[in-house]
C-alpha distance (Angstrom), angle and dihedral (degrees) to the residues before:
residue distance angle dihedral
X1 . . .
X2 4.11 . .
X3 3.31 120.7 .
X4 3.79 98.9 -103.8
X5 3.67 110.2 2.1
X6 3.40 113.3 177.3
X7 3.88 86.8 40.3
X8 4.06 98.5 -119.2
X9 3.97 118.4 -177.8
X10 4.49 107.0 -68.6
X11 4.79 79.2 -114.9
X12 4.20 90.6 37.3
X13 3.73 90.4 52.8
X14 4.12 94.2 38.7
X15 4.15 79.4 49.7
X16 3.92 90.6 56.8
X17 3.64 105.0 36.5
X18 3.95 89.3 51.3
X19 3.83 87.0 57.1
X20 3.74 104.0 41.9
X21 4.18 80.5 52.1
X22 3.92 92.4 54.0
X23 3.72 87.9 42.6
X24 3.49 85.1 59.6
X25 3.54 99.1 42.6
X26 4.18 86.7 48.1
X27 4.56 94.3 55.1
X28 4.26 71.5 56.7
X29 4.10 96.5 -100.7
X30 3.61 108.2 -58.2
X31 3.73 120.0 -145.2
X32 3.69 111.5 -85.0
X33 3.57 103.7 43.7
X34 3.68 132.2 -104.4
X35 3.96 101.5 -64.8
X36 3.76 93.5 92.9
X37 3.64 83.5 59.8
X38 3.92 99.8 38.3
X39 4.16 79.5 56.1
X40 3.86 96.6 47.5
X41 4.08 92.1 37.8
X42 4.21 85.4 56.9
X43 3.39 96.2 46.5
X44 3.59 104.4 54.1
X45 3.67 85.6 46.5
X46 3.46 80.4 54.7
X47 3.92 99.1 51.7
X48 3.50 91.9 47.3
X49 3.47 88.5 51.9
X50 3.22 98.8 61.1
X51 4.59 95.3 39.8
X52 3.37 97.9 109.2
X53 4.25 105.6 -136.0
X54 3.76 87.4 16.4
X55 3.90 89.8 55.6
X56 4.24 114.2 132.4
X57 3.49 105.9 -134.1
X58 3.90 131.4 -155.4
X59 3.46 92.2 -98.5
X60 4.18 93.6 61.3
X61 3.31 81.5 58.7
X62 3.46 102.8 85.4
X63 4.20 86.1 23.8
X64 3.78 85.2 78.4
X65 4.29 85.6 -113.4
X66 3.28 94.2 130.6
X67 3.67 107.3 48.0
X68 4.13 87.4 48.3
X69 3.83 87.9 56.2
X70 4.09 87.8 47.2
X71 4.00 83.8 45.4
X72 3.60 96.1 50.0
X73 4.05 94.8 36.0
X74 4.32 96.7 35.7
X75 3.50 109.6 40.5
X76 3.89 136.1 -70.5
X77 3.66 122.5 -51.7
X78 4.48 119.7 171.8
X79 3.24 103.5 -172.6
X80 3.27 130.8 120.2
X81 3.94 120.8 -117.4
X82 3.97 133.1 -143.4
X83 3.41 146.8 178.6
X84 3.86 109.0 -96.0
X85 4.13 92.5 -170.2
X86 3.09 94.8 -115.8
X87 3.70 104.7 83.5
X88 3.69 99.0 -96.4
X89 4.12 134.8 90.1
X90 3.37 111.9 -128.1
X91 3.64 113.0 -165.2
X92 4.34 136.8 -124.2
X93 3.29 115.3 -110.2
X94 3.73 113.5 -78.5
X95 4.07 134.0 -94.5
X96 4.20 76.8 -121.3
X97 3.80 89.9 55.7
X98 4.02 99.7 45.4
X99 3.46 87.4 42.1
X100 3.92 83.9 60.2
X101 3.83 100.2 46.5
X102 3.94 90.7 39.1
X103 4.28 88.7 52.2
X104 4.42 112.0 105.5
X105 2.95 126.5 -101.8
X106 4.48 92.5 -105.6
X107 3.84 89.1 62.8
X108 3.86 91.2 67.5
X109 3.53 104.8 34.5
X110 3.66 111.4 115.6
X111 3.93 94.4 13.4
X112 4.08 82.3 117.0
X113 3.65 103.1 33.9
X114 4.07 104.5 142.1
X115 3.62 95.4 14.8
X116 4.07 128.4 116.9
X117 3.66 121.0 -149.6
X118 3.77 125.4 -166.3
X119 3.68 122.7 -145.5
X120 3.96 112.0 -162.8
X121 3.88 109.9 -161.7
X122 3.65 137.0 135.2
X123 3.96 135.8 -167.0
X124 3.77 110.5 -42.8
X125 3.60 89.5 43.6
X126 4.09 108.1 166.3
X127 3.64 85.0 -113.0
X128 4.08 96.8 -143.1
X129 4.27 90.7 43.5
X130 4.24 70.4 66.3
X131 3.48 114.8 41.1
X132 3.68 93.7 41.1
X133 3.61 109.8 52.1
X134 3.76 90.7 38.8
X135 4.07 87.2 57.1
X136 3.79 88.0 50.2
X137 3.77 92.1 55.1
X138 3.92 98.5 41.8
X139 4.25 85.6 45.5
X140 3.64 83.9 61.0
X141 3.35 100.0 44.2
X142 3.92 110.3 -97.2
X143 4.04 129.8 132.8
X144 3.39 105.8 -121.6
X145 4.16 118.8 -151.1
X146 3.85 119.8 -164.5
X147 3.50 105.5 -145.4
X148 4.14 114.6 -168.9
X149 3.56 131.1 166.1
X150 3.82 91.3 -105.0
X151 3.72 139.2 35.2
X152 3.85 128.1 -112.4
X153 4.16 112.4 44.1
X154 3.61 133.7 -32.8
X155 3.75 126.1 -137.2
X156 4.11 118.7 -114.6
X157 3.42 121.3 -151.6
X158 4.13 140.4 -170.9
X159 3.68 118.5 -137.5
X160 3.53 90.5 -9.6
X161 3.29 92.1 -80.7
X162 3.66 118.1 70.5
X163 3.90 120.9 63.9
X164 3.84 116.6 -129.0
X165 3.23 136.9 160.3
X166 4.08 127.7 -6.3
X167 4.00 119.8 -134.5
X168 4.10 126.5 -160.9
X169 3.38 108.3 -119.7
X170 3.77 112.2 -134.5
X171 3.72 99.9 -155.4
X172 3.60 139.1 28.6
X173 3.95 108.3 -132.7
X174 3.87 90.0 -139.6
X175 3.69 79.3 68.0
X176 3.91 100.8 40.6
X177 3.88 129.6 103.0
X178 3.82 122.4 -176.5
X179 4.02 89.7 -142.6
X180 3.91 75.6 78.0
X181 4.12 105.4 61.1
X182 4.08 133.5 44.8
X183 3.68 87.4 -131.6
X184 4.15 158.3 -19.3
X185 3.32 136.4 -114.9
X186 4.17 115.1 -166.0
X187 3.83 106.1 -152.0
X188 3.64 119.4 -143.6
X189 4.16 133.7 -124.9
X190 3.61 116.2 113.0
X191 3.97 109.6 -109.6
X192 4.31 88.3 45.2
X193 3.74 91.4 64.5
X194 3.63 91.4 35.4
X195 3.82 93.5 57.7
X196 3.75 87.5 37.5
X197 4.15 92.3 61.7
X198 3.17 99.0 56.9
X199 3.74 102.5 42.7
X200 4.02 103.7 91.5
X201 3.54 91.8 -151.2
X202 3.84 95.6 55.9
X203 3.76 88.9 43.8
X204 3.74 87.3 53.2
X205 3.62 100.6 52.1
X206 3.76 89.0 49.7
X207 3.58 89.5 49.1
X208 3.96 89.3 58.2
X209 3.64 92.1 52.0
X210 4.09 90.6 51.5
X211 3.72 99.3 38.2
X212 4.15 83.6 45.8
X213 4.15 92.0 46.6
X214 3.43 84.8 -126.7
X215 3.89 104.8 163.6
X216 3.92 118.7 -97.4
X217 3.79 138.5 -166.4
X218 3.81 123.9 -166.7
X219 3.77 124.8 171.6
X220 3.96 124.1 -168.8
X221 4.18 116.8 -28.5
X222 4.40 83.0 1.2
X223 3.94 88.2 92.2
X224 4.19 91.0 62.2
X225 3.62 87.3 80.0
X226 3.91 95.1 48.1
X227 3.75 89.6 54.6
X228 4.10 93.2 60.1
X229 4.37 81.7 39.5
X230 3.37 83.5 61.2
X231 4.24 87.7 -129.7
X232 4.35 100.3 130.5
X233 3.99 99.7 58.7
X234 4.00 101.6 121.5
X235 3.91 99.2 5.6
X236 3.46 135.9 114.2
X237 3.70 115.5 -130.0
X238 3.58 143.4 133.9
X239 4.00 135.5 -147.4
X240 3.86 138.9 167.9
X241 3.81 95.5 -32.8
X242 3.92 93.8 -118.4
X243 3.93 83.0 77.9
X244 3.56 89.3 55.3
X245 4.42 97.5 109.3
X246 3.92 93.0 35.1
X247 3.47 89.6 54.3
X248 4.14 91.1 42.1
X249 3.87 87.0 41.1
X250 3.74 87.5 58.3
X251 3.45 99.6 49.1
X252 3.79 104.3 -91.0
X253 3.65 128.8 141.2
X254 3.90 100.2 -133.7
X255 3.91 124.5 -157.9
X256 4.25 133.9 179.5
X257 4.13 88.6 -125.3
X258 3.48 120.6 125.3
X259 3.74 105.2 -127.8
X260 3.85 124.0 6.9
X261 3.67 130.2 -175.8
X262 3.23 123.1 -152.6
X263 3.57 125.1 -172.9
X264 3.81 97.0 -87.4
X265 3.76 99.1 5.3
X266 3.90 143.4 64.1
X267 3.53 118.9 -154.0
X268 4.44 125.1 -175.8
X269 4.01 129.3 -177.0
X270 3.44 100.9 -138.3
X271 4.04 148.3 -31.7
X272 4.17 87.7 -72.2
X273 4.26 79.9 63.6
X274 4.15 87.1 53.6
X275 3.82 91.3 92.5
X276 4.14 90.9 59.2
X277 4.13 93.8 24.3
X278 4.23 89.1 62.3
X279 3.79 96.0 51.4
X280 3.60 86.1 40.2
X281 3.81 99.3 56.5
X282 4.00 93.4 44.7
X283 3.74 91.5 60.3
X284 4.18 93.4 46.5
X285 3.45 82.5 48.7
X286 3.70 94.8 48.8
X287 3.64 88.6 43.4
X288 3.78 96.9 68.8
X289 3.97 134.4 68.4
X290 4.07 113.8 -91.9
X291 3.89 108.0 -114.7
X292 3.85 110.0 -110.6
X293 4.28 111.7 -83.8
Protein backbone atom coordinates (compact mmCIF):
# COMPACT_ATOMS: atom_id res chain seq x y z
CA UNK A 1 0.00 0.00 0.00
CA UNK A 2 1.75 3.58 -1.02
CA UNK A 3 1.98 6.04 1.19
CA UNK A 4 -0.81 8.25 -0.11
CA UNK A 5 -2.47 6.66 -2.98
CA UNK A 6 -5.10 8.46 -4.18
CA UNK A 7 -2.93 11.62 -3.60
CA UNK A 8 -5.34 13.52 -0.94
CA UNK A 9 -4.25 17.10 0.37
CA UNK A 10 -0.62 16.49 2.95
CA UNK A 11 -3.77 18.07 6.20
CA UNK A 12 -6.86 15.94 4.30
CA UNK A 13 -4.83 12.81 4.46
CA UNK A 14 -3.33 13.61 8.22
CA UNK A 15 -7.39 14.23 8.87
CA UNK A 16 -8.18 10.59 7.65
CA UNK A 17 -5.40 8.56 8.85
CA UNK A 18 -5.96 10.05 12.47
CA UNK A 19 -9.54 8.73 12.25
CA UNK A 20 -9.16 5.35 10.70
CA UNK A 21 -6.42 4.99 13.84
CA UNK A 22 -9.10 6.00 16.52
CA UNK A 23 -11.52 3.81 14.72
CA UNK A 24 -9.24 1.25 15.40
CA UNK A 25 -8.45 2.07 18.76
CA UNK A 26 -12.57 2.39 19.39
CA UNK A 27 -13.48 -1.81 17.87
CA UNK A 28 -10.66 -2.10 21.05
CA UNK A 29 -7.35 -2.59 18.69
CA UNK A 30 -7.84 -5.51 16.63
CA UNK A 31 -4.94 -7.69 15.76
CA UNK A 32 -3.14 -6.42 12.81
CA UNK A 33 -2.91 -2.91 13.39
CA UNK A 34 -4.73 -0.04 11.96
CA UNK A 35 -3.57 -0.19 8.18
CA UNK A 36 -6.51 -2.28 7.12
CA UNK A 37 -8.45 0.56 8.35
CA UNK A 38 -6.15 3.50 7.15
CA UNK A 39 -6.84 1.54 3.54
CA UNK A 40 -10.66 1.19 3.94
CA UNK A 41 -10.97 4.87 5.68
CA UNK A 42 -9.15 6.31 2.17
CA UNK A 43 -11.10 4.56 0.01
CA UNK A 44 -14.46 5.43 0.94
CA UNK A 45 -13.25 8.89 1.00
CA UNK A 46 -12.31 8.01 -2.22
CA UNK A 47 -15.75 6.61 -3.50
CA UNK A 48 -17.47 9.40 -2.27
CA UNK A 49 -15.22 11.43 -3.95
CA UNK A 50 -15.82 10.44 -6.96
CA UNK A 51 -20.36 10.13 -6.40
CA UNK A 52 -21.25 12.77 -8.30
CA UNK A 53 -24.22 14.83 -6.07
CA UNK A 54 -23.06 12.90 -3.06
CA UNK A 55 -19.44 14.21 -3.64
CA UNK A 56 -17.56 15.71 -0.15
CA UNK A 57 -16.09 18.73 -1.08
CA UNK A 58 -13.07 20.69 0.42
CA UNK A 59 -15.16 22.80 2.20
CA UNK A 60 -16.82 19.69 4.44
CA UNK A 61 -13.65 19.27 5.30
CA UNK A 62 -13.26 21.48 7.94
CA UNK A 63 -17.42 21.14 8.45
CA UNK A 64 -16.62 17.85 10.13
CA UNK A 65 -18.62 16.04 6.80
CA UNK A 66 -16.22 13.91 6.19
CA UNK A 67 -15.31 12.36 9.39
CA UNK A 68 -19.34 11.73 10.02
CA UNK A 69 -19.42 9.84 6.69
CA UNK A 70 -16.08 7.83 7.93
CA UNK A 71 -18.09 7.48 11.37
CA UNK A 72 -21.14 6.25 9.91
CA UNK A 73 -19.28 4.07 7.04
CA UNK A 74 -15.90 2.86 9.43
CA UNK A 75 -16.97 2.07 12.66
CA UNK A 76 -18.32 4.03 15.73
CA UNK A 77 -16.58 6.94 17.13
CA UNK A 78 -18.57 9.40 20.31
CA UNK A 79 -16.58 11.93 20.67
CA UNK A 80 -17.10 15.13 20.28
CA UNK A 81 -15.14 17.17 17.53
CA UNK A 82 -13.67 20.86 17.44
CA UNK A 83 -11.95 23.20 15.65
CA UNK A 84 -8.25 23.10 16.70
CA UNK A 85 -7.38 26.56 14.62
CA UNK A 86 -5.45 25.20 12.64
CA UNK A 87 -7.64 23.78 10.01
CA UNK A 88 -7.91 20.33 11.28
CA UNK A 89 -10.49 18.37 13.84
CA UNK A 90 -8.83 16.73 16.27
CA UNK A 91 -10.91 14.32 18.03
CA UNK A 92 -12.08 13.54 22.14
CA UNK A 93 -10.82 10.81 23.47
CA UNK A 94 -12.57 7.69 22.40
CA UNK A 95 -15.59 5.46 23.98
CA UNK A 96 -12.41 2.72 23.72
CA UNK A 97 -10.24 5.06 25.78
CA UNK A 98 -12.85 6.02 28.69
CA UNK A 99 -13.79 2.69 28.74
CA UNK A 100 -10.03 2.09 29.67
CA UNK A 101 -9.56 4.75 32.38
CA UNK A 102 -13.17 4.00 33.80
CA UNK A 103 -12.12 -0.15 33.99
CA UNK A 104 -11.37 -1.48 38.14
CA UNK A 105 -8.74 -1.90 39.40
CA UNK A 106 -9.14 -6.36 39.20
CA UNK A 107 -9.24 -6.12 35.36
CA UNK A 108 -5.56 -4.96 35.26
CA UNK A 109 -3.99 -6.69 37.91
CA UNK A 110 -1.45 -9.01 36.68
CA UNK A 111 -1.39 -7.49 33.05
CA UNK A 112 2.47 -6.63 34.07
CA UNK A 113 3.40 -9.44 36.20
CA UNK A 114 7.29 -10.20 35.23
CA UNK A 115 7.82 -7.07 33.48
CA UNK A 116 10.40 -4.06 34.41
CA UNK A 117 9.63 -0.59 33.58
CA UNK A 118 12.08 2.28 33.64
CA UNK A 119 11.12 5.70 34.61
CA UNK A 120 13.80 8.37 33.44
CA UNK A 121 13.33 11.67 35.43
CA UNK A 122 15.47 14.08 37.15
CA UNK A 123 14.91 17.08 39.69
CA UNK A 124 11.94 19.15 38.65
CA UNK A 125 10.11 16.13 37.98
CA UNK A 126 6.15 17.11 37.57
CA UNK A 127 5.69 15.22 40.65
CA UNK A 128 2.09 13.58 39.68
CA UNK A 129 3.49 12.72 35.74
CA UNK A 130 5.63 10.38 38.54
CA UNK A 131 3.70 9.05 41.11
CA UNK A 132 0.90 8.18 38.87
CA UNK A 133 2.13 6.26 36.08
CA UNK A 134 4.51 4.42 38.33
CA UNK A 135 1.26 3.31 40.53
CA UNK A 136 -0.37 2.18 37.30
CA UNK A 137 2.54 -0.07 36.46
CA UNK A 138 3.17 -1.56 40.03
CA UNK A 139 -1.04 -2.08 40.20
CA UNK A 140 -0.51 -4.23 37.31
CA UNK A 141 2.18 -5.94 38.35
CA UNK A 142 5.46 -4.35 36.89
CA UNK A 143 8.92 -3.41 38.75
CA UNK A 144 9.36 -0.09 38.25
CA UNK A 145 13.23 1.42 38.13
CA UNK A 146 13.81 5.21 38.47
CA UNK A 147 16.55 5.93 36.42
CA UNK A 148 18.12 9.73 36.90
CA UNK A 149 21.20 11.15 35.82
CA UNK A 150 22.63 10.98 39.36
CA UNK A 151 22.47 8.78 42.36
CA UNK A 152 20.89 9.54 45.78
CA UNK A 153 17.16 11.35 45.44
CA UNK A 154 15.71 13.64 43.05
CA UNK A 155 13.59 16.63 43.87
CA UNK A 156 9.65 16.64 42.68
CA UNK A 157 8.00 19.56 42.00
CA UNK A 158 4.20 20.95 41.21
CA UNK A 159 3.77 23.46 38.55
CA UNK A 160 7.27 23.85 38.32
CA UNK A 161 7.34 25.85 40.93
CA UNK A 162 6.69 24.41 44.23
CA UNK A 163 9.11 21.75 45.76
CA UNK A 164 7.50 18.52 47.07
CA UNK A 165 8.47 15.52 47.76
CA UNK A 166 12.14 13.86 47.10
CA UNK A 167 12.41 10.21 45.50
CA UNK A 168 15.67 7.72 45.65
CA UNK A 169 16.67 7.09 42.48
CA UNK A 170 17.38 3.43 41.92
CA UNK A 171 19.75 3.67 39.07
CA UNK A 172 22.19 5.97 37.74
CA UNK A 173 21.57 6.33 33.86
CA UNK A 174 25.39 6.31 33.24
CA UNK A 175 24.87 2.84 34.38
CA UNK A 176 21.52 1.96 32.55
CA UNK A 177 20.94 -0.19 29.38
CA UNK A 178 17.48 -0.63 27.81
CA UNK A 179 18.37 -4.45 26.96
CA UNK A 180 17.51 -4.48 30.77
CA UNK A 181 13.60 -3.20 31.02
CA UNK A 182 10.21 -4.12 28.94
CA UNK A 183 9.63 -0.49 28.63
CA UNK A 184 9.97 3.56 29.49
CA UNK A 185 7.96 5.96 30.59
CA UNK A 186 9.42 9.83 30.14
CA UNK A 187 7.82 11.91 32.93
CA UNK A 188 6.87 15.36 32.28
CA UNK A 189 7.78 18.99 34.10
CA UNK A 190 9.76 21.29 32.16
CA UNK A 191 13.40 21.56 33.72
CA UNK A 192 13.44 17.26 34.05
CA UNK A 193 13.30 16.88 30.33
CA UNK A 194 15.38 19.83 29.87
CA UNK A 195 18.26 18.42 31.95
CA UNK A 196 17.47 15.07 30.46
CA UNK A 197 18.28 16.39 26.62
CA UNK A 198 21.26 17.39 27.05
CA UNK A 199 22.73 14.66 29.14
CA UNK A 200 24.30 12.14 26.44
CA UNK A 201 23.83 9.36 28.59
CA UNK A 202 20.05 9.90 29.07
CA UNK A 203 19.75 10.54 25.38
CA UNK A 204 21.50 7.28 24.84
CA UNK A 205 19.45 5.09 26.88
CA UNK A 206 16.40 6.48 25.20
CA UNK A 207 17.94 5.95 22.02
CA UNK A 208 18.27 2.10 22.89
CA UNK A 209 14.74 1.85 23.73
CA UNK A 210 13.72 3.57 20.17
CA UNK A 211 16.28 1.98 17.98
CA UNK A 212 15.15 -1.49 19.97
CA UNK A 213 11.12 -0.63 19.48
CA UNK A 214 10.94 -1.05 22.89
CA UNK A 215 7.55 0.57 23.91
CA UNK A 216 7.56 4.24 25.29
CA UNK A 217 5.21 6.60 27.09
CA UNK A 218 5.80 10.34 27.44
CA UNK A 219 3.30 12.80 28.82
CA UNK A 220 3.68 16.73 28.58
CA UNK A 221 7.58 18.24 28.44
CA UNK A 222 8.66 13.98 28.58
CA UNK A 223 8.69 13.98 24.65
CA UNK A 224 11.81 16.79 24.60
CA UNK A 225 14.06 14.04 25.25
CA UNK A 226 12.59 11.72 22.47
CA UNK A 227 13.16 14.44 19.94
CA UNK A 228 17.20 14.52 20.60
CA UNK A 229 16.61 10.19 20.81
CA UNK A 230 15.56 10.56 17.64
CA UNK A 231 12.10 8.35 18.71
CA UNK A 232 8.99 10.96 17.14
CA UNK A 233 10.07 11.04 13.29
CA UNK A 234 6.77 9.63 11.51
CA UNK A 235 4.42 9.40 14.62
CA UNK A 236 1.52 10.97 15.66
CA UNK A 237 1.58 12.30 19.12
CA UNK A 238 0.78 15.16 21.11
CA UNK A 239 2.30 16.88 24.38
CA UNK A 240 1.97 20.18 26.36
CA UNK A 241 1.27 22.36 23.32
CA UNK A 242 4.47 24.56 23.84
CA UNK A 243 6.29 21.46 22.26
CA UNK A 244 4.13 21.69 19.44
CA UNK A 245 7.13 23.11 16.53
CA UNK A 246 10.00 20.97 18.13
CA UNK A 247 8.03 18.13 17.79
CA UNK A 248 6.84 19.31 14.01
CA UNK A 249 10.51 20.41 13.41
CA UNK A 250 11.50 16.88 14.13
CA UNK A 251 9.29 15.23 12.06
CA UNK A 252 6.26 14.59 14.26
CA UNK A 253 2.72 14.77 13.38
CA UNK A 254 1.35 16.80 16.41
CA UNK A 255 -2.38 16.79 17.58
CA UNK A 256 -4.49 18.71 20.74
CA UNK A 257 -5.81 15.00 21.97
CA UNK A 258 -5.29 13.93 25.24
CA UNK A 259 -3.68 10.57 24.92
CA UNK A 260 -2.53 9.04 21.58
CA UNK A 261 -1.11 5.73 20.85
CA UNK A 262 0.87 5.18 18.36
CA UNK A 263 2.03 1.95 17.34
CA UNK A 264 5.06 1.79 19.63
CA UNK A 265 4.50 4.96 21.58
CA UNK A 266 2.07 6.71 24.07
CA UNK A 267 1.94 10.24 24.15
CA UNK A 268 -0.47 12.65 26.99
CA UNK A 269 -0.92 16.62 27.19
CA UNK A 270 -0.76 17.12 30.60
CA UNK A 271 -1.49 15.71 34.31
CA UNK A 272 -5.55 16.36 33.58
CA UNK A 273 -4.72 13.40 30.62
CA UNK A 274 -3.19 11.06 33.70
CA UNK A 275 -6.58 9.37 34.21
CA UNK A 276 -6.56 8.01 30.31
CA UNK A 277 -2.44 8.14 29.99
CA UNK A 278 -2.17 5.26 33.08
CA UNK A 279 -4.57 2.78 31.52
CA UNK A 280 -3.01 3.62 28.39
CA UNK A 281 0.61 2.79 29.27
CA UNK A 282 -0.36 -0.67 31.05
CA UNK A 283 -1.84 -1.99 27.88
CA UNK A 284 1.42 -0.78 25.56
CA UNK A 285 3.21 -2.34 28.07
CA UNK A 286 1.18 -5.43 28.02
CA UNK A 287 1.27 -5.32 24.38
CA UNK A 288 4.96 -6.09 24.00
CA UNK A 289 7.21 -9.29 24.67
CA UNK A 290 8.84 -9.40 28.39
CA UNK A 291 12.70 -9.12 28.02
CA UNK A 292 14.37 -12.46 28.96
CA UNK A 293 14.94 -12.81 33.18
Amino acid sequence: MTDNPLDFSPLREARIRAKARLLWQEDGCPEGGDAAYLEAARALVGIADSAGAGQIRPSDEQDGVEDAFLQENLGEFPGRLTDQGDDRLVPFPTRHQAHMAGRDEGSIMGALDGRTIAILATDGVEEVELTEPVKALRDAGARTVLVSLHSGQIQAMKSDVTPTRRYDVDLPVAQAAAAEFDGLVLPGGTTSPDHLRMDDDAVRFVREFVQAGKPIAAICHGPWTLIDAGGVNGHVMTSWRSLRADLTNAGAHWVDQSVVTDGTLVTARDPGDLKLFCPAIVTLFSGAAAHPA
